[in-house]
N, C-alpha and C positions, 0 to 999 in steps of 0.2 A: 529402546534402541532407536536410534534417528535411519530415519527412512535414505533411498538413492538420494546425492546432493548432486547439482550441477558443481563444473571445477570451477571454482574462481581465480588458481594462480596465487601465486606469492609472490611474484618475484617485481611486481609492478607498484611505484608509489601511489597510495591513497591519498592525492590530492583532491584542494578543491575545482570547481567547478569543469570545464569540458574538459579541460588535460585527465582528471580521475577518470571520467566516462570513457573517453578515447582509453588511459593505460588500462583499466577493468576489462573492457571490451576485448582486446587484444588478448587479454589473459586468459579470457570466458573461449576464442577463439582457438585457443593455442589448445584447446577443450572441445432475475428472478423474479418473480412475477408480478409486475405491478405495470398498467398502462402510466404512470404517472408519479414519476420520485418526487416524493416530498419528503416526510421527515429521515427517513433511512431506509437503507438497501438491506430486505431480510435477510437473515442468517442464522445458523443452527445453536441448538442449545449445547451447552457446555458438558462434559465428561463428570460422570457420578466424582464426585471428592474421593479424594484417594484417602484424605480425613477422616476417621471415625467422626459422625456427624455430620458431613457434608459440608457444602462452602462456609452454610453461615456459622459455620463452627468457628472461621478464620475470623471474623468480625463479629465478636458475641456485645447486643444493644447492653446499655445498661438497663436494667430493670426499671419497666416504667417508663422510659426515657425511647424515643424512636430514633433508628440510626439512619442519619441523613446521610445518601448518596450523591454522588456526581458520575458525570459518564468520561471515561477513560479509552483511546483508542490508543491500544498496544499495537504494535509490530514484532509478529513472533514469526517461525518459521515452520513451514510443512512439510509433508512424506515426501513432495516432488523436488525441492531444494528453494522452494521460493519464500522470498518476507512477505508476508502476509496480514495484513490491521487487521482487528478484530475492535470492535467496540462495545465494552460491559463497563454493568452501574459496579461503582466501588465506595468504600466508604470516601465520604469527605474529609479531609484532613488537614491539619497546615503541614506545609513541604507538599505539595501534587505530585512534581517532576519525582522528588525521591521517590513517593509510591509508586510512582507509575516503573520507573526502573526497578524495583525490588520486585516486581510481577515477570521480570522479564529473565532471572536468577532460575535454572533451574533445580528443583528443589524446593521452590519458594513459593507462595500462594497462589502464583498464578496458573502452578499446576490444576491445582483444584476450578479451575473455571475454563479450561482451555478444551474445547471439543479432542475425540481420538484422534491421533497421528501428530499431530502439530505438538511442541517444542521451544520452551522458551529458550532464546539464544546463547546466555552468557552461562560460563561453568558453574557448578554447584559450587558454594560455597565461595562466591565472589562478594566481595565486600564493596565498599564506595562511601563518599562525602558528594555531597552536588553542592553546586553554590551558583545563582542566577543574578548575574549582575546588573544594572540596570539600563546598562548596553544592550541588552536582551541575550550576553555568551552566556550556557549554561558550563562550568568548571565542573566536570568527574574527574574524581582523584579515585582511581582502582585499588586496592588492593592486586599484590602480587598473583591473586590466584586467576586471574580476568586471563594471563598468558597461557591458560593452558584451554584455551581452544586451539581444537585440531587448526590444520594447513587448510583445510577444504572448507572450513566456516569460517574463516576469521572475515570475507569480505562484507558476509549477508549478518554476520553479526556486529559491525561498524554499522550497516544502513538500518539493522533493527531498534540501535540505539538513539542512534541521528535521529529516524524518521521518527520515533517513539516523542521524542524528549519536542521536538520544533511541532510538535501538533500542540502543542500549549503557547497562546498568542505572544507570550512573556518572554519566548524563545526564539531565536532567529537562527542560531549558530551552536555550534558545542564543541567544546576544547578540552581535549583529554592526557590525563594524565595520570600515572604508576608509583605510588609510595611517592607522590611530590614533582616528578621527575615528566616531562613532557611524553607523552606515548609519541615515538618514534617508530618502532617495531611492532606488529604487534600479531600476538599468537603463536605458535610452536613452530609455524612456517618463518615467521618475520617479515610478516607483510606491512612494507615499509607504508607509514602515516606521516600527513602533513595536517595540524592542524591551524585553525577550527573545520569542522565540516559543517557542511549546511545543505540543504534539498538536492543542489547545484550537482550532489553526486550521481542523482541519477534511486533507482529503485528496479532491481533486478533486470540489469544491462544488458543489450544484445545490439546487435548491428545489422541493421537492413544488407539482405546478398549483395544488392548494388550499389552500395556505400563505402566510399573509400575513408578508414579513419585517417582523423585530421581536416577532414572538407565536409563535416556532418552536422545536422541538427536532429538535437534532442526532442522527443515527442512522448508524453504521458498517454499510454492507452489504458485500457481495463478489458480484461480475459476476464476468465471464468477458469476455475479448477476443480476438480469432485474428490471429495475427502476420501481418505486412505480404505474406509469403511463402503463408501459408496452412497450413503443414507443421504448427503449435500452437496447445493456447491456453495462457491463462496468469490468472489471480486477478485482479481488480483490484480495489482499494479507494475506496468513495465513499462519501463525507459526503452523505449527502440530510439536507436540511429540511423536517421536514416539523410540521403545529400541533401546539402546544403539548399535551404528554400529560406524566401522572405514572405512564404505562406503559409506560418507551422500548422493552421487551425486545419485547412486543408488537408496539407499532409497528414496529420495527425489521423481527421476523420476516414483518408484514403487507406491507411497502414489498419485502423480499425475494423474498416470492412475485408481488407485484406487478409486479416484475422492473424493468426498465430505461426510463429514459424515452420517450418518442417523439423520436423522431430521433437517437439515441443508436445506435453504434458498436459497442456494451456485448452481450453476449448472457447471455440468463438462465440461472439456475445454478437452479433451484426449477419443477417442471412449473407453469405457472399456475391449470392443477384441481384443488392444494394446498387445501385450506381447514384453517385454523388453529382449533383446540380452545380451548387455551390457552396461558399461553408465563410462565413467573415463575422468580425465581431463590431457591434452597431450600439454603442451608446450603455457600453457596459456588459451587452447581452450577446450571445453567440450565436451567430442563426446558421442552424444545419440544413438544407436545401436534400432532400432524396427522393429518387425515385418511389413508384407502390409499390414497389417491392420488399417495402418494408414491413407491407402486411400479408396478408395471404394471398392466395392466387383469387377467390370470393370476394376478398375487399377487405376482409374482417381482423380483427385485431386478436391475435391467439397469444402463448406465455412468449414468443420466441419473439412478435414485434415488440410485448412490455418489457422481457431483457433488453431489447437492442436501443428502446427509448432510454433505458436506465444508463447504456453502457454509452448510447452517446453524449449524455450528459454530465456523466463523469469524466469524457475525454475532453469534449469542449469547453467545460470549465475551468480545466489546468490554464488554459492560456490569461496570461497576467491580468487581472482588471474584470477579471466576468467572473461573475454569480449563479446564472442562470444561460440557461438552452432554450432558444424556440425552434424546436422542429419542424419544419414544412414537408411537404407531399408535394411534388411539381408546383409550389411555389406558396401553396394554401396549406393554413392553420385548419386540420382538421379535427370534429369530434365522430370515434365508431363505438358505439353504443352508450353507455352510462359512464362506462370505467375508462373508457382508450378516449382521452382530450387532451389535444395540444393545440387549443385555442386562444392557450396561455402559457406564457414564458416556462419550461420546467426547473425547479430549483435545485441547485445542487444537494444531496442527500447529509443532514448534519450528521449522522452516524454511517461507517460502512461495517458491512457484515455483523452486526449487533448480536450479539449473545444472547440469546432469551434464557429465562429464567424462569 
């Protein structure tokens, strides 16, 4: 049974780029531990197989033969109503994009590797064709049964797909379509779609209190949410709008220490007695400028400044052209003890929330 959803509305076109964020918004309205990211941002092991056998029941090697994996980051959905990546090894296969969307099928394999609570987006028994052109548009052709998501998921199951499919470098864009026929409508509600869709949508939308839609700018942050169970948390991705600025990376970092909205599920990833220096991108690199308040009141680097290192690293990398975060302290590259060094550039994390195994 799916957990509370936030409303996302129906009655607004799923276009692309700021027109969708601005109409979603409107709709929504009318409604860990590491000093230093490098290869991935930890995350919880996956729920016992519902499989007699367990996962690797789903991908049995050939005898003798070792089955070669690759890493896959899905976009599924959780108890609190938000899309959420997850990133687990799966087998290797020709077609990726297909596999990756048949994980995303409830009912379908990816049940077996999804931690409690969380929910793959699209209805049991949804069919599909993909085809990836060399334009980089990925073509799904649905199956009739993709229409029977409810009214209240049809918007987070559009960006579970988008955002799933455009993490493969091959993909830019995706253009959807029903027994042939362009998806126009889509879901029991008829939440009217323009395609192709592409990032440009946005990832679990909301709108700064002091933001007029139609005069905004989009800003990628990273929260924090604690599984339905309590045992994790896990990164989450949000689209805030927030006015119009010809300084996203600023805004961005400010909205981040800001942290989560009111009434929101979200828990902050930034102490809130953060104050921000300054925050510009230099030569490919992001440089985030904070106060010491980003570590203890002692000096010392505890789990809460390794989250806030991780989470501004993931917010300052969204801005177009940068790889990496160098974080400052009133204006110096510091190291506190063995483990807390930002003496050097920090990289953006190539897996989020990883499924151990």
């Amino acid at each position: 049974m799916r957990g509370k959803t936030r409303s996302a509305g129906t009655t607004v076109p799923y276009v692309r780029g700021i027109a969708l964020v601005l109409a979603l918004v409107v709709a929504v309205l009318s409604f860990a531990g590491c000093g230093r990211t490098g290869n991935q941002a930890s995350g919880p092991s996956p729920s016992p197989s519902k499989n007699e056998g367990g996962a690797s029941s789903l991908h049995p090697a050939t005898p003798g033969k070792e089955l070669a994996l690759t890493s896959y980051t899905l976009y599924v959905t959780d108890a609190h109503g938000y899309v959420v990546p997850f990133t687990a090894r799966l087998p290797l296969v020709e077609g990726v994009a297909k596999q990756a969307l048949t994980y995303l099928v409830e009912g379908g394999p990816g049940e077996a590797i999804l931690p409690h609570g969380f929910h793959a987006p699209l209805p049991k028994g949804t069919t599909f064709t993909i085809d990836v052109t060399p334009e980089g548009e990925a073509v799904v052709d649905f199956g009739p049964e993709v229409q029977n998501v409810a009214a209240e998921h049809a918007a987070r199951t559009l960006e579970a797909v988008v955002w799933t499919l455009t993490e493969f470098p091959t993909v830019k864009r995706v253009s959807l379509r029903v027994s042939g026929h362009p998806l126009e409508r889509f879901g029991k509600g008829g939440l009217p779609v323009s395609s192709p869709l592409d990032r440009s949508m946005g990832i679990n939308v909301e709108l700064a209190p002091e933001a007029t839609p139609g005069d905004t700018t989009p800003v990628r942050l990273y929260f924090q949410a604690q599984s339905e169970d309590g045992t994790f948390t896990y990164f989450v991705p949000v689209t805030r709008l927030v006015p119009r600025t010809d300084r996203p990376l600023e805004a961005a970092i400010r909205e981040l220490i800001r942290g989560p909205l009111g009434g929101s599920s979200l828990l902050p990833t930034v102490r809130p007695s953060v104050r921000l220096h300054r925050a510009f991108v230099d030569g490919g690199v992001a440089v985030v400028d904070v106060d010491p308040h980003l570590l203890t009141k002692d000096g010392k680097a505890d789990a809460w400044a390794a989250r806030s290192v991780q989470a501004l690293a993931l917010t300052a990398t969204e801005m177009a052209g940068t790889k990496e975060a160098q974080i400052l302290v009133d204006g110096q590259a510091i190291k506190v003890g063995e483990d807390f060094d930002l003496t050097r550039p920090v990289a953006r994390p190539r897996t989020l929330n990883p499924l151990g195994f």
